[in-house]
C-alpha positions in Angstrom: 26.4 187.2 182.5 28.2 189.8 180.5 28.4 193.7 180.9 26.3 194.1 178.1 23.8 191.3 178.8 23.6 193.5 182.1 23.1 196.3 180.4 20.1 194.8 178.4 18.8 193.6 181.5 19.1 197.3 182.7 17.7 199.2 179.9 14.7 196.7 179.6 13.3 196.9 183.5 14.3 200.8 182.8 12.3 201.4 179.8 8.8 198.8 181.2 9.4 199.3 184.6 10.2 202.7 185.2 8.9 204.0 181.5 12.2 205.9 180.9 12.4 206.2 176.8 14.6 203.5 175.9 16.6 205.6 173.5 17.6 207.8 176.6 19.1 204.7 178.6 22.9 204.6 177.2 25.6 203.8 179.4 27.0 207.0 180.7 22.9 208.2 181.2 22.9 210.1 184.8 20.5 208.3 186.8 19.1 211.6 188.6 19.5 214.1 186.3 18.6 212.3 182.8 16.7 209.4 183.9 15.0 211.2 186.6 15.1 208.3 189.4 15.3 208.4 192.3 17.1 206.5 195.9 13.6 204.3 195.8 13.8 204.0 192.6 17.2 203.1 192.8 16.3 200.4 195.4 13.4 199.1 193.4 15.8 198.2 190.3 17.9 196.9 192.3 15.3 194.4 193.8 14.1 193.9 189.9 17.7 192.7 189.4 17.8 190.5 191.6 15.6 188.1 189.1 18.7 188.0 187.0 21.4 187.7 189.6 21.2 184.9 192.1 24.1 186.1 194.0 23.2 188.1 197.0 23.6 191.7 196.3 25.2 194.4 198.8 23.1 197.6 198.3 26.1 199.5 199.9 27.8 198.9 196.6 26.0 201.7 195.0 26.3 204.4 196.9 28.1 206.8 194.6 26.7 205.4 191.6 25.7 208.3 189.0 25.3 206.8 185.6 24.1 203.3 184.3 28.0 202.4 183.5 28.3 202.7 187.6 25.7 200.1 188.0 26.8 197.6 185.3 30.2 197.9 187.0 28.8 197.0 190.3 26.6 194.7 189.5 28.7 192.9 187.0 30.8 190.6 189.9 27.6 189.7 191.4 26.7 188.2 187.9 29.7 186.0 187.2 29.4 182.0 187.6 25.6 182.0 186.4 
């Protein structure tokens, strides 16, 4: 799975999910302060993700995460050899 694959993936459970405006979901979107989620919100895309990537997923890998970049990034070498 690629970056922006990921990114799709992101922006689609974002927008249906979680009813963000899809045309405020870009990459270097704040989470918080644009997106307005939460840390169980956080958690609950993380869990939606987990449809699209197999590999078990270490939530400690976001702490720090700001901006939907941050969790492409993280997520990205979780998605490799699908």
């Amino acid at each position: 799975m690629t970056k922006d694959e990921i990114f799709d993936k992101l922006k689609t459970i974002l927008s249906e999910d979680f009813e963000v405006p899809a045309q405020d979901i870009t990459m270097d979107a704040l989470l918080g302060e644009e997106l307005d989620l939460d840390s169980i919100d956080a958690i609950d895309l993380l869990v939606k993700m987990k449809n699209f990537i197999p590999n078990k997923i270490d939530p400690e890998i976001f702490n720090g995460v700001r901006t939907v970049r941050d969790v492409v990034e993280k997520l990205y070498p979780y998605a490799q050899n699908i």
